[in-house]
C-alpha positions in Angstrom: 0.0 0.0 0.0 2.6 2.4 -1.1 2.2 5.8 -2.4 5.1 5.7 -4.8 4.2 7.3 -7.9 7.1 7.3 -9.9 9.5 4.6 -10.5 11.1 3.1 -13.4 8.8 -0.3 -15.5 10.5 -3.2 -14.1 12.0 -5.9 -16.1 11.0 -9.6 -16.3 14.0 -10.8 -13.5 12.6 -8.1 -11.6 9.2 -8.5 -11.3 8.8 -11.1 -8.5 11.4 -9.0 -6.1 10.5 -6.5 -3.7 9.6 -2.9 -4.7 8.6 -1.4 -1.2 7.2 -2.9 1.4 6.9 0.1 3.9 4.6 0.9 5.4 3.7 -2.9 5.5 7.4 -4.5 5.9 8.6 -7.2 7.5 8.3 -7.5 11.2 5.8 -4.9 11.7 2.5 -6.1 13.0 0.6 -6.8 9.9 2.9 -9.1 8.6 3.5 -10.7 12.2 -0.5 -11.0 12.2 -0.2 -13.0 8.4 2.6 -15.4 9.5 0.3 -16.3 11.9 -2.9 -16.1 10.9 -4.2 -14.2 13.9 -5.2 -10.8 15.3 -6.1 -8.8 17.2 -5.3 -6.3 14.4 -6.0 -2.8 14.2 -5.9 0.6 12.2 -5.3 3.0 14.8 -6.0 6.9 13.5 -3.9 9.5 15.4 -6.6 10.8 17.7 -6.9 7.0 19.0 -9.9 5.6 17.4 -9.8 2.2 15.8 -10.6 -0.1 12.9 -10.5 -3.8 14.0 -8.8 -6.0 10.5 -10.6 -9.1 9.9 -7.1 -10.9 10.1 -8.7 -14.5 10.6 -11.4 -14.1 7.6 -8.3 -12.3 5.2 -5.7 -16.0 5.8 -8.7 -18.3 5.6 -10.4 -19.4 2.1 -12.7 -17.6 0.3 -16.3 -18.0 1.9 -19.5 -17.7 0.3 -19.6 -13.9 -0.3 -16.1 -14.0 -1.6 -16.8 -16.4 -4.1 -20.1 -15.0 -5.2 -17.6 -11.6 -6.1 -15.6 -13.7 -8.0 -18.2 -15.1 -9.8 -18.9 -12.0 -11.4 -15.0 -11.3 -12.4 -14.8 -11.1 -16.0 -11.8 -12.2 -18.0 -8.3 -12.1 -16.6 -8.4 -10.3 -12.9 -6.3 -8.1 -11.0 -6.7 -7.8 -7.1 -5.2 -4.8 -5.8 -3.9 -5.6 -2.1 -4.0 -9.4 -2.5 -3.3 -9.6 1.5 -2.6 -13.6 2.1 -4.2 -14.3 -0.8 -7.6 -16.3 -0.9 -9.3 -14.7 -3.8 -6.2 -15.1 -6.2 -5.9 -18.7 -4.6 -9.6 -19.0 -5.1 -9.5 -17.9 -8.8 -6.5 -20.1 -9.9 -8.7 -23.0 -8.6 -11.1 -22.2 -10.6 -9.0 -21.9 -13.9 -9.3 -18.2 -13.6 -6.6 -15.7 -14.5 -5.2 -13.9 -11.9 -2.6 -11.9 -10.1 -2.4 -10.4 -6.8 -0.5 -7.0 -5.8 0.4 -6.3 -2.3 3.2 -4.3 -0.4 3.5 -6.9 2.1 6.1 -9.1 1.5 4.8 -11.8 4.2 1.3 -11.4 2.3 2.9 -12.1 -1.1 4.4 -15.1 0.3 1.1 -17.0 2.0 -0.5 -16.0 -0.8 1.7 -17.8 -3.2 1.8 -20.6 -1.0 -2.0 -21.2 -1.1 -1.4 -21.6 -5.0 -2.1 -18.0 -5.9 0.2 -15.8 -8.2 1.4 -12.4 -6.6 3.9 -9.6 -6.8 5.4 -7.3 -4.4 3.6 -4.2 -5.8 2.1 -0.9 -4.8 -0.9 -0.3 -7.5 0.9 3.4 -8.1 4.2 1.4 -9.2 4.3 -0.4 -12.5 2.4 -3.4 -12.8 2.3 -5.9 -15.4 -0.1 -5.9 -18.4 -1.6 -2.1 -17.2 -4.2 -1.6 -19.7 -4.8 -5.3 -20.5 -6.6 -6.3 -17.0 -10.4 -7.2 -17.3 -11.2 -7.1 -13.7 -10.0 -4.9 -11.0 -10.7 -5.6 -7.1 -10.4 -3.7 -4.3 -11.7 -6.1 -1.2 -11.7 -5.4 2.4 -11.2 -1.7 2.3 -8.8 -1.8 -0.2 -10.7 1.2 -1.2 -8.4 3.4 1.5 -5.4 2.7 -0.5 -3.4 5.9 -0.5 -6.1 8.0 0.8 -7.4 9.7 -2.5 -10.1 7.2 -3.9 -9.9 10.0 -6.8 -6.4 8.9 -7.5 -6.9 5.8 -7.1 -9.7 5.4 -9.7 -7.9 7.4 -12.0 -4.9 4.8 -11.2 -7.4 1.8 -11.9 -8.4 3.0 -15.4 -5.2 3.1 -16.6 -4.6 -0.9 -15.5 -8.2 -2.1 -17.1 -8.5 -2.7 -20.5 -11.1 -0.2 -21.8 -14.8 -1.1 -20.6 -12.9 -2.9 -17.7 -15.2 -3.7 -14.6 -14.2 -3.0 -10.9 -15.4 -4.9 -7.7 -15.3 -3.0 -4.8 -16.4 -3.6 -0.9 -17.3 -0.7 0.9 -18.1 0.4 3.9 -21.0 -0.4 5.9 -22.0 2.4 7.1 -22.3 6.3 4.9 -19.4 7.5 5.3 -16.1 9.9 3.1 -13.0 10.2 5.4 -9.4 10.7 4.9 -6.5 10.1 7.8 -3.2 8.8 8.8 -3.2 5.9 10.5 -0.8 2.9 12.0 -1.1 -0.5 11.9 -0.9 -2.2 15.3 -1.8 -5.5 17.3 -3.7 -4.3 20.6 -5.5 -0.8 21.4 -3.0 0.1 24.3 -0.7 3.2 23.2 2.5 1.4 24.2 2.1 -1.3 21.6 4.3 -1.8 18.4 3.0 -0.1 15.9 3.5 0.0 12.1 4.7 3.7 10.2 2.0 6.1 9.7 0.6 5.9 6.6 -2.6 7.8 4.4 -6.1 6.0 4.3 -9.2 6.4 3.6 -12.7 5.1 4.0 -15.9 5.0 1.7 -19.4 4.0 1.6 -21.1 2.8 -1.3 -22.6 6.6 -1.8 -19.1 8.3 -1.4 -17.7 5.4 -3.9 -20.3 6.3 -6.6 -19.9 9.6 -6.2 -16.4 9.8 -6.7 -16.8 7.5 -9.4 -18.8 9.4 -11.2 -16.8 12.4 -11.2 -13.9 10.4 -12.6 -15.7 8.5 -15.5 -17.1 5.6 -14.4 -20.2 4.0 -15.1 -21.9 2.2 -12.3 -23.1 -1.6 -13.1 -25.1 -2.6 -9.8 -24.5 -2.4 -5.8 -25.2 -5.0 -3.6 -24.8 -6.8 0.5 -23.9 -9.8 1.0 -22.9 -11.3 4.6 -23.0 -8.1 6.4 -21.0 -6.6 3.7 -21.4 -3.9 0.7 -19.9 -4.1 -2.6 -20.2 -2.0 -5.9 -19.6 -2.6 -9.4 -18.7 -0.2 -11.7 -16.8 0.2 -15.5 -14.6 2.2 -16.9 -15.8 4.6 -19.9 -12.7 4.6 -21.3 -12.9 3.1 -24.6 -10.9 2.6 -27.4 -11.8 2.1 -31.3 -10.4 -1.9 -31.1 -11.8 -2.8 -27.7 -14.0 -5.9 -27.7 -17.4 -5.7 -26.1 -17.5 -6.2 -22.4 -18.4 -9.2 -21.4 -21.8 -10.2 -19.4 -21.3 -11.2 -15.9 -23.6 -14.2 -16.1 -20.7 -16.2 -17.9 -19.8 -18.5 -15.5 -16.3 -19.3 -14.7 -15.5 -22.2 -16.6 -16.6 -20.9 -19.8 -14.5 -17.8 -18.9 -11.3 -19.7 -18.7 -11.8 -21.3 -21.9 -12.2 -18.9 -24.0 -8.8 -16.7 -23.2 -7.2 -14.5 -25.6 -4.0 -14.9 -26.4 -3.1 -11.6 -25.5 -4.6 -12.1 -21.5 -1.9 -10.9 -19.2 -1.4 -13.8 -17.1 0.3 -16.8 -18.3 -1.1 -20.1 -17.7 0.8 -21.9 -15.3 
């Protein structure tokens, strides 16, 4: 979850090393919460208040909600802060397409360990294939990343191929807040804590808002679980693009009918 903004395209015997891990890196108390697959984990803002991670729900496999998501992926998917990996895990199962991108080093590493294929990666660094991806997701308030959902959404239409489609969880309540916050592994002010680091925090309104000032075209919102998601597409087009395709293709037929051009490489 880096801001970095500019940094040079990496090479192929680059892209699987690390780019920058902070404020994520190893030993601090998200990646000590990942090795073991525990919390108590929190985002802790500056004036004290807290966000309790769903550690224990992020390293098991995808439940029921998670899968109904991916079942409306289309085409090869990107998911922007992986974490430990259970949707990218969950699509290779399927004979999905897929790559993860996290800053975490220890999340990179469960999550190619469950059988999922991820790189070390802010989204505001280069990734592979930008402009190819047919599926964005931003899951379990991966909308925060960086703190400006505007610049994050202008980010994500530059990595989807044009009429791309974006999954998004939001949050459950109405809200549009930017802070700084620190990762750390009990509420009392003494405990280790993580660098400070920009985040933010939208509910479906504030998502579709913002959305709509950058270009995007909303597809449908919906709750599953106890939690609210959002699907929109980019309007950026181009005069070659191929017709989006309809989310009621199921999986299977999804993975075999892959272009040649798809950005992942079969494994």
């Amino acid at each position: 979850m880096s801001t970095a903004h500019h940094l040079a395209p990496p090479d192929s015997a680059e892209q699987l090393s690390l780019v920058t891990a902070a404020p994520w890196s190893t030993g601090d108390p998200y990646s000590d919460a990942l090795r073991t697959g525990r919390g108590p984990l929190f985002l802790r803002r500056t004036d004290g208040w807290l966000l309790p991670l769903d550690v224990e729900r992020w390293c098991a496999a995808a439940d029921a909600v998670d899968l109904e998501v991916l079942g409306r992926c289309e085409g090869a998917v990107l998911d922007i802060g992986c974490g430990p990996g259970r949707l990218v895990a969950a699509l290779a199962a399927q004979g999905q397409r897929a790559l993860g991108i996290d800053v975490s080093e220890a999340a990179v590493a469960r999550a190619a360990r469950l059988g999922g294929q991820a790189l070390c990666r802010s989204v505001f660094e280069p990734v592979p294939a930008e402009g190819r991806w047919d599926t964005a997701l931003l899951m379990d308030g991966n909308l925060g990343i960086g703190g400006d959902p505007r610049a994050l959404l202008d980010r994500l239409s530059q990595l989807l191929a044009p009429g791309g489609l974006l999954i998004a969880e939001t949050a459950p309540v109405d809200v549009d807040e930017r802070f700084s916050v620190q990762v750390v592994h009990h509420t009392g002010a003494r405990d280790a804590a993580g660098a400070p680091f920009p985040w933010a925090r939208l509910g479906t309104l504030a998502l579709l808002r913002h959305a709509a000032h950058a270009g995007w075209h909303t597809v449908s919102q919906w709750t599953a679980g106890g939690r609210c998601f959002a699907a929109l597409r980019s309007r950026r087009t181009s005069s070659n693009a191929e017709p989006p395709k309809s989310t009621a293709v199921i999986s299977s037929q999804r993975a075999r009918n892959r272009s040649p051009q798809s950005p992942v490489t079969d494994r």
